[in-house]
Predicted model as a PDB file, atoms N, CA, C, CB and O in Angstrom, pLDDT in the B-factor column:
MODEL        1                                                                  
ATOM      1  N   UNK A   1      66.352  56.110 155.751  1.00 79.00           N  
ATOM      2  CA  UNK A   1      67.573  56.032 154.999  1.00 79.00           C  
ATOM      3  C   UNK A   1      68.356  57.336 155.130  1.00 79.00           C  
ATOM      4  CB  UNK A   1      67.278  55.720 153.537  1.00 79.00           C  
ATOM      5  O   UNK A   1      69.576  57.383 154.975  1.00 79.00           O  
ATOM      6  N   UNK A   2      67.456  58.588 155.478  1.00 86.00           N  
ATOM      7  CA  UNK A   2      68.513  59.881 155.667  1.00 86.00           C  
ATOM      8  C   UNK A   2      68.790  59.848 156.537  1.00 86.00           C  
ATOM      9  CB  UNK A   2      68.304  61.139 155.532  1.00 86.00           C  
ATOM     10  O   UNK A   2      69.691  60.675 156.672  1.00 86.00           O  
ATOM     11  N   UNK A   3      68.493  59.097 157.875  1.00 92.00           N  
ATOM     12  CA  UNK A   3      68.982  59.249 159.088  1.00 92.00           C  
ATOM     13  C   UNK A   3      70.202  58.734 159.302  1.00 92.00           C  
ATOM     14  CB  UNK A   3      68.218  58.813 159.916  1.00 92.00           C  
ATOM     15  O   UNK A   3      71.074  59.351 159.914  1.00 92.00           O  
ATOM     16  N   UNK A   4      70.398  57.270 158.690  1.00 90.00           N  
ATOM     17  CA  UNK A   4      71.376  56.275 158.313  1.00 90.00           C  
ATOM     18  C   UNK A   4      72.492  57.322 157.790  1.00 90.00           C  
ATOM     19  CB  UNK A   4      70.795  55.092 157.139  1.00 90.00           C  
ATOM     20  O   UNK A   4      73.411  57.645 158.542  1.00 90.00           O  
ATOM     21  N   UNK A   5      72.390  57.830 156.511  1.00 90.00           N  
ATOM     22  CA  UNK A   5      73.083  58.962 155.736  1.00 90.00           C  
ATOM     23  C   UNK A   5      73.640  60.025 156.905  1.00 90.00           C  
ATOM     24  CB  UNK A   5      71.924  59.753 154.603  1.00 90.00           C  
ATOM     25  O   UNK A   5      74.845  60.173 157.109  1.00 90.00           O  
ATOM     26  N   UNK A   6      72.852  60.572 157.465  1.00 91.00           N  
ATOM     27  CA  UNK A   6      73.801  61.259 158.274  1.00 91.00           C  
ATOM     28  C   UNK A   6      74.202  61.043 159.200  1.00 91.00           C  
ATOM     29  CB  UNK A   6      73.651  62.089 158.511  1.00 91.00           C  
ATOM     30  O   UNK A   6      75.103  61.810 159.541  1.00 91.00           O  
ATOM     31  N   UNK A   7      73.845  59.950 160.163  1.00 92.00           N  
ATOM     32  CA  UNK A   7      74.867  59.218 160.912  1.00 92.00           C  
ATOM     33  C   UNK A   7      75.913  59.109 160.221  1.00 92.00           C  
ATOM     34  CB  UNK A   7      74.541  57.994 161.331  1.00 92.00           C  
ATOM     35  O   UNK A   7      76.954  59.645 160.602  1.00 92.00           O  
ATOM     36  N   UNK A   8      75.853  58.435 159.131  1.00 91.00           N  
ATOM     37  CA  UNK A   8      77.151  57.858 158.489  1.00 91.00           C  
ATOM     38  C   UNK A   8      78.090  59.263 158.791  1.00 91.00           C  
ATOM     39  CB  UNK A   8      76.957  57.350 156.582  1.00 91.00           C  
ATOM     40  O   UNK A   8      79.097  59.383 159.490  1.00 91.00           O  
ATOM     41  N   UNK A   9      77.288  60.349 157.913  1.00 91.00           N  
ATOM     42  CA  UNK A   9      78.429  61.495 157.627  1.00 91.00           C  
ATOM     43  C   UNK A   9      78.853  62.506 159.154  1.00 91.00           C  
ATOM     44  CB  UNK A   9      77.660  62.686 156.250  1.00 91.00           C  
ATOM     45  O   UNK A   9      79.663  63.420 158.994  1.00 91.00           O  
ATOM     46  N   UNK A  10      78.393  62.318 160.253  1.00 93.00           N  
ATOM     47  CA  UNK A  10      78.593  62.760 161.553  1.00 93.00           C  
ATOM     48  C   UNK A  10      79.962  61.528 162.006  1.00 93.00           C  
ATOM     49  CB  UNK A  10      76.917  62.693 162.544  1.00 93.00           C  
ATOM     50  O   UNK A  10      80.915  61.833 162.723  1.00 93.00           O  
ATOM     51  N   UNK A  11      79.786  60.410 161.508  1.00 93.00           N  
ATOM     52  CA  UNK A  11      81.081  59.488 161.885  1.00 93.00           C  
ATOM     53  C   UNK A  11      82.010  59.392 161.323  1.00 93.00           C  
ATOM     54  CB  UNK A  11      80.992  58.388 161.976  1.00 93.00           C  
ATOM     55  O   UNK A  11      83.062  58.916 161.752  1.00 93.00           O  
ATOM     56  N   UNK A  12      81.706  60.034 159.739  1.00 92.00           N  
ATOM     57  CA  UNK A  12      82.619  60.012 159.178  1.00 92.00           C  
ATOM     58  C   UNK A  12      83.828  61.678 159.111  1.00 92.00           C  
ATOM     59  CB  UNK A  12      81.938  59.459 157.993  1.00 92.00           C  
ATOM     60  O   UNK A  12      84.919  61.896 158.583  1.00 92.00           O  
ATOM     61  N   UNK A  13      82.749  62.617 160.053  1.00 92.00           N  
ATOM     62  CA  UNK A  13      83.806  63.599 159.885  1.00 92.00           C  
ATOM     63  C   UNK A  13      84.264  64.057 161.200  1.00 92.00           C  
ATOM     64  CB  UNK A  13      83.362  64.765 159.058  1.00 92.00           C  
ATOM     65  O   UNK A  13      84.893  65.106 161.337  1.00 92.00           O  
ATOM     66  N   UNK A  14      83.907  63.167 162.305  1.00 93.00           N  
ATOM     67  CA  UNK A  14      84.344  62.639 163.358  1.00 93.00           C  
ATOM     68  C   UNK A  14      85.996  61.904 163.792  1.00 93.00           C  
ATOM     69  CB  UNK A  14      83.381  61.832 163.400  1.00 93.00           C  
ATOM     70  O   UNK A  14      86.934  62.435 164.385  1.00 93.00           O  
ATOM     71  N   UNK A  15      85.890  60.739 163.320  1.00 92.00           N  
ATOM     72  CA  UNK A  15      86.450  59.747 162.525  1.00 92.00           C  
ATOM     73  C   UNK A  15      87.851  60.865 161.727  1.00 92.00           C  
ATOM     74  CB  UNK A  15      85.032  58.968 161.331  1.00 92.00           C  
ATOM     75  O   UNK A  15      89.068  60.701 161.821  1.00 92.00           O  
ATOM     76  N   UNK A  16      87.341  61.597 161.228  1.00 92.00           N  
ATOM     77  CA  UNK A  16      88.327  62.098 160.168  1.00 92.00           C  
ATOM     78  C   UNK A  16      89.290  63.240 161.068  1.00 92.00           C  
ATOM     79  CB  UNK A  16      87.398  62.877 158.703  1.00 92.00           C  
ATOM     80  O   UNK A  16      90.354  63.685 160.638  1.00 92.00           O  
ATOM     81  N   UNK A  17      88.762  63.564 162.235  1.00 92.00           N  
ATOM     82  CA  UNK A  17      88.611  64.721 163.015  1.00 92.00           C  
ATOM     83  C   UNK A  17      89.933  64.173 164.162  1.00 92.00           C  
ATOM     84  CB  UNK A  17      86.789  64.973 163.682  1.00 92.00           C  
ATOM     85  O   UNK A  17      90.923  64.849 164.441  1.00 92.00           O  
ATOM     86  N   UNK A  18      89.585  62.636 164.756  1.00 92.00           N  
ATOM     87  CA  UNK A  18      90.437  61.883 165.326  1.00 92.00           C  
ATOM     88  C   UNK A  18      91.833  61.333 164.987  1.00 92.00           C  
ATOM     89  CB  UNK A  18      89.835  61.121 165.494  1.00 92.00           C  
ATOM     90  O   UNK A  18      92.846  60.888 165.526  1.00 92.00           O  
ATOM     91  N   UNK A  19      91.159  61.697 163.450  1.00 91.00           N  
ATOM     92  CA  UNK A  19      92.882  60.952 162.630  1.00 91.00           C  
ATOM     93  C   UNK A  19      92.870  59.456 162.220  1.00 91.00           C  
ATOM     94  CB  UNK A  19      94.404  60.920 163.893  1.00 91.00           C  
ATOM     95  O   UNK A  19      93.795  58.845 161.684  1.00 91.00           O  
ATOM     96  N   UNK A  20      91.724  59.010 162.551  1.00 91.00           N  
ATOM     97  CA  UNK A  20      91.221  57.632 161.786  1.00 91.00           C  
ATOM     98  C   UNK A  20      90.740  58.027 160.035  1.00 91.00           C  
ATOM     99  CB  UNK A  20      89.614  56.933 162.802  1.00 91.00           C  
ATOM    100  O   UNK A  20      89.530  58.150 159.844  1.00 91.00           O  
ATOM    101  N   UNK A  21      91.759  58.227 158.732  1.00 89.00           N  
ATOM    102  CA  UNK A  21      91.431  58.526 157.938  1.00 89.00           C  
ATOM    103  C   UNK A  21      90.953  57.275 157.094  1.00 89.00           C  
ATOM    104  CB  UNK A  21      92.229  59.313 157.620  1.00 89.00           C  
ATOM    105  O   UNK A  21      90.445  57.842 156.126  1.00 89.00           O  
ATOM    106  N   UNK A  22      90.800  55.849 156.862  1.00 91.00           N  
ATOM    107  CA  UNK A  22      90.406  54.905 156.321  1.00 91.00           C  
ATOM    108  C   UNK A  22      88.998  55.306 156.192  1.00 91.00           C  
ATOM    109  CB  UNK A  22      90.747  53.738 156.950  1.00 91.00           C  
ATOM    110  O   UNK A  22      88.262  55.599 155.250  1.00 91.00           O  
ATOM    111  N   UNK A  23      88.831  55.176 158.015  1.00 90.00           N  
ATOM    112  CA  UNK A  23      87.868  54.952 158.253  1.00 90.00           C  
ATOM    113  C   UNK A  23      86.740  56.166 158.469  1.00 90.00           C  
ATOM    114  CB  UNK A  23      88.127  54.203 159.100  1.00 90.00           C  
ATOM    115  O   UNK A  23      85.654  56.080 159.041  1.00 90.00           O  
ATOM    116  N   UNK A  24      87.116  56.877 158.073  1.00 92.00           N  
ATOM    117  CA  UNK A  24      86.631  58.547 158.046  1.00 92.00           C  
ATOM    118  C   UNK A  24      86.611  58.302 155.943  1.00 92.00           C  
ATOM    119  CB  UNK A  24      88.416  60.223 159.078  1.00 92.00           C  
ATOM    120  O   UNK A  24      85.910  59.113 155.336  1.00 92.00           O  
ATOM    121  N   UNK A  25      87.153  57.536 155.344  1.00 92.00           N  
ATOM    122  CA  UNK A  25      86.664  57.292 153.714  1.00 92.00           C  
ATOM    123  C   UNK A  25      85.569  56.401 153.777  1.00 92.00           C  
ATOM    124  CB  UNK A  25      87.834  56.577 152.656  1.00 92.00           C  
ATOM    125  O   UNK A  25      84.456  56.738 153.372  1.00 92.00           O  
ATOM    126  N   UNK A  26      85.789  55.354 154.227  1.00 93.00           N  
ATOM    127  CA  UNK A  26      84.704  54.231 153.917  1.00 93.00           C  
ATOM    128  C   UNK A  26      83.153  54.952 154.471  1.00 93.00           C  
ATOM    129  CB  UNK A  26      85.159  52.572 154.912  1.00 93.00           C  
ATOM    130  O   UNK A  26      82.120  55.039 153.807  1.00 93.00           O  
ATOM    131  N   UNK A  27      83.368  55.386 155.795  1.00 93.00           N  
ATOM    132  CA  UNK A  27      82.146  55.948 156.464  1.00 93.00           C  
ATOM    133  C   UNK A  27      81.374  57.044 155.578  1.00 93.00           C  
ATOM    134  CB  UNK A  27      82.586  56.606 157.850  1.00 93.00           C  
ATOM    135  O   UNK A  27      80.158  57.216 155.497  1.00 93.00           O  
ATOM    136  N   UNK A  28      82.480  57.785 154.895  1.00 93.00           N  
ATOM    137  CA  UNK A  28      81.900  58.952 153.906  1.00 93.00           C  
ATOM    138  C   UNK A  28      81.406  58.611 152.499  1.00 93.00           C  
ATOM    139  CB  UNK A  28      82.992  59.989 153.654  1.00 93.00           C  
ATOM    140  O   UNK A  28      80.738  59.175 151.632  1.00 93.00           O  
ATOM    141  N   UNK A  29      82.030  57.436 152.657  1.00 94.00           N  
ATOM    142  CA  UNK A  29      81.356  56.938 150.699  1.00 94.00           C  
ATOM    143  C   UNK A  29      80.219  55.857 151.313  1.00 94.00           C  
ATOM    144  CB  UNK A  29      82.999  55.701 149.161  1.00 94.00           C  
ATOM    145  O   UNK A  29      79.381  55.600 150.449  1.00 94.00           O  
ATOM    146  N   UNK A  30      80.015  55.265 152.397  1.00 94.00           N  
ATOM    147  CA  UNK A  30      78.515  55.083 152.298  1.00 94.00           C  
ATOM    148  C   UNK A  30      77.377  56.176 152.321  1.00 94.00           C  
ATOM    149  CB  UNK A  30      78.218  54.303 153.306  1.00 94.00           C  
ATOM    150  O   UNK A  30      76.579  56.313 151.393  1.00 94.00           O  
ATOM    151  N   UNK A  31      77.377  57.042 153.620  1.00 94.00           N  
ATOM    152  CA  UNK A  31      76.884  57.938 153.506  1.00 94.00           C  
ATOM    153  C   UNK A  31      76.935  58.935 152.321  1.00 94.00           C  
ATOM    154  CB  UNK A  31      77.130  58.252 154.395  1.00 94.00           C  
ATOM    155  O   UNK A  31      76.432  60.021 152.612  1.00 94.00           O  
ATOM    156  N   UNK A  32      77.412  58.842 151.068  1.00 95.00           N  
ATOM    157  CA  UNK A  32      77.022  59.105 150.074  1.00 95.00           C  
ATOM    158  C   UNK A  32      76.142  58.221 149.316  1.00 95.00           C  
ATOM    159  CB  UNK A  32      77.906  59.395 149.585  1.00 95.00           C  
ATOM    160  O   UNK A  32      75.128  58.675 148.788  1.00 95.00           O  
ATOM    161  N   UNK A  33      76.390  57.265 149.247  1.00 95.00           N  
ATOM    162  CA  UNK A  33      75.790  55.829 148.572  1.00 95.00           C  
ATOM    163  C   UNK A  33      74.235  56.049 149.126  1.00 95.00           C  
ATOM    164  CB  UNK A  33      76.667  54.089 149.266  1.00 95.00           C  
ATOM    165  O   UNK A  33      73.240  56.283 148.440  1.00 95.00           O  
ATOM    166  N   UNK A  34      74.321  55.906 150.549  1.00 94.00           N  
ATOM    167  CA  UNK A  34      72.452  56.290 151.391  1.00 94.00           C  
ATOM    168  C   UNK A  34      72.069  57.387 150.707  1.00 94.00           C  
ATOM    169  CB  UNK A  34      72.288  56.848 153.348  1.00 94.00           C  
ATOM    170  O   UNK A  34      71.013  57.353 150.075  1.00 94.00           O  
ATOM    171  N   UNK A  35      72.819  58.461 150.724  1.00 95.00           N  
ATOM    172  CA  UNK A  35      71.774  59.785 150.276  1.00 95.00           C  
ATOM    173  C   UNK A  35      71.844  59.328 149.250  1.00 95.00           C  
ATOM    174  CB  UNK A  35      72.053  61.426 150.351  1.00 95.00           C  
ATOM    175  O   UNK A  35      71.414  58.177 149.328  1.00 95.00           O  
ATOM    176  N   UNK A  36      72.231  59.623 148.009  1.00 95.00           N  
ATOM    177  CA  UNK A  36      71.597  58.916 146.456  1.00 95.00           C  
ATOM    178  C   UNK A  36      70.815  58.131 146.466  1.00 95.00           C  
ATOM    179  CB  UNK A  36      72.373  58.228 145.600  1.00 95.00           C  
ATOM    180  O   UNK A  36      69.870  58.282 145.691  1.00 95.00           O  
ATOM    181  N   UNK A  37      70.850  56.972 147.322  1.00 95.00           N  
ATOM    182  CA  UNK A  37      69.824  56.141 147.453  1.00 95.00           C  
ATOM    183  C   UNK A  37      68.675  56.535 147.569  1.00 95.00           C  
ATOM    184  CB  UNK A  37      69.949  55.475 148.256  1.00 95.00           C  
ATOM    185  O   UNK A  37      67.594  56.095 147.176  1.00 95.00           O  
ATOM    186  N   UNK A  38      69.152  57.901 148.470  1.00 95.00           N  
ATOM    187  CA  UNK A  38      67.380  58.181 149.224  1.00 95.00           C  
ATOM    188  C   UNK A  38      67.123  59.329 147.937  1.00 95.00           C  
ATOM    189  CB  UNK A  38      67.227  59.162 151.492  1.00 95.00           C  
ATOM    190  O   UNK A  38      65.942  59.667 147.860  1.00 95.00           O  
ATOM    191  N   UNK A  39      67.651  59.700 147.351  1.00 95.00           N  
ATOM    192  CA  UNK A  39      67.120  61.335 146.546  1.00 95.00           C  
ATOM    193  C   UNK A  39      66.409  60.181 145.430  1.00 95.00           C  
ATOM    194  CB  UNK A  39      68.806  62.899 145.657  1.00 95.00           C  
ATOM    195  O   UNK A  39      65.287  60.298 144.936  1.00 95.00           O  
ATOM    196  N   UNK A  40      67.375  59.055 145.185  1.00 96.00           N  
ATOM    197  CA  UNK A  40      66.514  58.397 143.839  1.00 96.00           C  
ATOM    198  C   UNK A  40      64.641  57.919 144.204  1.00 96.00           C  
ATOM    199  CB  UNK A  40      67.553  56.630 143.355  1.00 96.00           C  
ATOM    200  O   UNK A  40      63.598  57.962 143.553  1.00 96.00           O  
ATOM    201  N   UNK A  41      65.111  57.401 145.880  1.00 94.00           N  
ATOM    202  CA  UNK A  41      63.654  56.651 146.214  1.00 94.00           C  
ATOM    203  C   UNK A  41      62.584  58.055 146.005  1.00 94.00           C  
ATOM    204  CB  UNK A  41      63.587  55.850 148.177  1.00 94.00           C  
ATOM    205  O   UNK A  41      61.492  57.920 145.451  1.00 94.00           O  
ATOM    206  N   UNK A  42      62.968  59.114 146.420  1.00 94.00           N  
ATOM    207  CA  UNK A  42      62.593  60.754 146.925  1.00 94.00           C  
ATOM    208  C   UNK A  42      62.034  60.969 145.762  1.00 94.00           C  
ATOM    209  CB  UNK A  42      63.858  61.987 147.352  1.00 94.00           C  
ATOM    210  O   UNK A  42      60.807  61.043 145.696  1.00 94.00           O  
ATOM    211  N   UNK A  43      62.759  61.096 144.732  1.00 92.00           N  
ATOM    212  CA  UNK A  43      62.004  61.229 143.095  1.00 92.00           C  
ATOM    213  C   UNK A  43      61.144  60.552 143.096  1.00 92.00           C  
ATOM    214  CB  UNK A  43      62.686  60.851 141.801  1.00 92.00           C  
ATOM    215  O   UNK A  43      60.002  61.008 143.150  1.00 92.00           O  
ATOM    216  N   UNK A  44      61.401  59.188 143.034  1.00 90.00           N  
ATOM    217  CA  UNK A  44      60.432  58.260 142.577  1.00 90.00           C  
ATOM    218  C   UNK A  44      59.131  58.518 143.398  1.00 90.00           C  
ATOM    219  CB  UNK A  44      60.960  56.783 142.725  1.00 90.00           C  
ATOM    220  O   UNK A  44      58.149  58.227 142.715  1.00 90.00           O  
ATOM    221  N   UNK A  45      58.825  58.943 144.563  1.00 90.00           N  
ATOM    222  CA  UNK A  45      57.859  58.500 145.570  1.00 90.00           C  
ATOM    223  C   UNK A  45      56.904  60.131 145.014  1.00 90.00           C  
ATOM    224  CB  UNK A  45      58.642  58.241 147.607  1.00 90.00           C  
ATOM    225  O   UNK A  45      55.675  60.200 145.012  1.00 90.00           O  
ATOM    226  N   UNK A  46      57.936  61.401 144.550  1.00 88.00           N  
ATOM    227  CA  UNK A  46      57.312  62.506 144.016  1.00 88.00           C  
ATOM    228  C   UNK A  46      56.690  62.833 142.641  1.00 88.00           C  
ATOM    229  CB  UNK A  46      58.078  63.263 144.175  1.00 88.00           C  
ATOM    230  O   UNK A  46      56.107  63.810 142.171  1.00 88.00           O  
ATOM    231  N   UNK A  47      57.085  61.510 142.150  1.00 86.00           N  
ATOM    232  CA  UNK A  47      56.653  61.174 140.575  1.00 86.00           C  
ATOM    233  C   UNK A  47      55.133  60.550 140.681  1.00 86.00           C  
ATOM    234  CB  UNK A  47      57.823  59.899 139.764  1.00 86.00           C  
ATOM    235  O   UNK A  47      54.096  60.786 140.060  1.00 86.00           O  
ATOM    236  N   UNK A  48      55.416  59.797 141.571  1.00 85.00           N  
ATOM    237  CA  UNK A  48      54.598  58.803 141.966  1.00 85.00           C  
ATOM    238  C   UNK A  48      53.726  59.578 142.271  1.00 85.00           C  
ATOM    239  CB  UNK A  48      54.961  57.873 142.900  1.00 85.00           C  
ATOM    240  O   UNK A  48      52.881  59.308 141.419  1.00 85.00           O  
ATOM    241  N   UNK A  49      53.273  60.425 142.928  1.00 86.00           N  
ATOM    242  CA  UNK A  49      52.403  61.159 143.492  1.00 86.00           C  
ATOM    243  C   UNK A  49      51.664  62.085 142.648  1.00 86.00           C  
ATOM    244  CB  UNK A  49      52.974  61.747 144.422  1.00 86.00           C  
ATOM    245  O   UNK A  49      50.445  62.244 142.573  1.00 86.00           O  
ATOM    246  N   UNK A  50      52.921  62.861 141.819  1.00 84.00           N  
ATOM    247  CA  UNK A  50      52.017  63.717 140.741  1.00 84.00           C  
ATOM    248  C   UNK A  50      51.278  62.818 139.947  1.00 84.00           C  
ATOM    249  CB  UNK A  50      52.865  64.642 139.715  1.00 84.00           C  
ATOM    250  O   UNK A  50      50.188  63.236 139.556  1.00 84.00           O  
ATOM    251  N   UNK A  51      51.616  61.678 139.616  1.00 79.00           N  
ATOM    252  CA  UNK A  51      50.687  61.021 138.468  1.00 79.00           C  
ATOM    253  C   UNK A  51      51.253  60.665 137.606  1.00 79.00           C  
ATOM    254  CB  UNK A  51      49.761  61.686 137.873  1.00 79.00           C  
ATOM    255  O   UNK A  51      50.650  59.982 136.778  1.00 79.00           O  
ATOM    256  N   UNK A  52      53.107  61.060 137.348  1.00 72.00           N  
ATOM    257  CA  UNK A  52      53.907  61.064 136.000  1.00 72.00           C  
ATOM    258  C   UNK A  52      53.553  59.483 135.761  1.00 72.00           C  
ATOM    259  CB  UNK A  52      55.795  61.531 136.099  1.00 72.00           C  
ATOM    260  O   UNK A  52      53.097  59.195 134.655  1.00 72.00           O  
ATOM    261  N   UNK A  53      53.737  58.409 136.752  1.00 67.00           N  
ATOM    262  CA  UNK A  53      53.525  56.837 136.052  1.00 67.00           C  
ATOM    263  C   UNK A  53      52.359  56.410 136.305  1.00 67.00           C  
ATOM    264  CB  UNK A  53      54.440  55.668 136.534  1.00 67.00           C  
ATOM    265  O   UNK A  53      52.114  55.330 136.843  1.00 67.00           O  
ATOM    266  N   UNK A  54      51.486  57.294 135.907  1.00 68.00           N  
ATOM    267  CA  UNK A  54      50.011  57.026 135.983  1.00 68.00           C  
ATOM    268  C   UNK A  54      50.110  55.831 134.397  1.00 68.00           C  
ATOM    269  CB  UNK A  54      48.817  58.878 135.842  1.00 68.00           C  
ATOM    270  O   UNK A  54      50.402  56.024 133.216  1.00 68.00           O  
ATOM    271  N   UNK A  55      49.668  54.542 135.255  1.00 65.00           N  
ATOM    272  CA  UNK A  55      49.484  53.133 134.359  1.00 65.00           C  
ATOM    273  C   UNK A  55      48.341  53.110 134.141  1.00 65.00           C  
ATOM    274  CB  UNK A  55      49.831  51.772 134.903  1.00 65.00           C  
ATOM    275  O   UNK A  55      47.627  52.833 135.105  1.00 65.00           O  
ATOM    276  N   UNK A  56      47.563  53.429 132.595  1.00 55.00           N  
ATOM    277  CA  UNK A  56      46.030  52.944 132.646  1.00 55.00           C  
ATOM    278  C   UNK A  56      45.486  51.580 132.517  1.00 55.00           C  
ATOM    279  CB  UNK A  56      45.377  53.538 131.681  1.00 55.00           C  
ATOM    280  O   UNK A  56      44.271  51.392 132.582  1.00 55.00           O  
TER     281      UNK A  56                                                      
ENDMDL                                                                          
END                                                                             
């Protein structure tokens, strides 16, 4: 999913670079959308690990 994320944001400031500005927005608000995505999964998977939702 971070790879996705920064593809996105390499096309999107690409894109922005060419003078395609739509499409230099849409490209940049997914690649925001992926990284949040991934920092939330990122927590969760580091929570997960310490033990915080340790279910008895």
């Amino acid at each position: 999913m971070l790879k996705w994320a920064i593809i996105f944001a390499i096309v999107s400031l690409v894109t922005g670079w060419l003078g395609f500005y739509s499409v230099a927005g849409v490209t940049g608000t997914i690649a925001k959308v992926l990284f949040a995505i991934f920092l939330i999964l990122f927590l969760i998977a580091v929570l997960a690990t310490i033990g915080l939702f340790h279910i008895v």
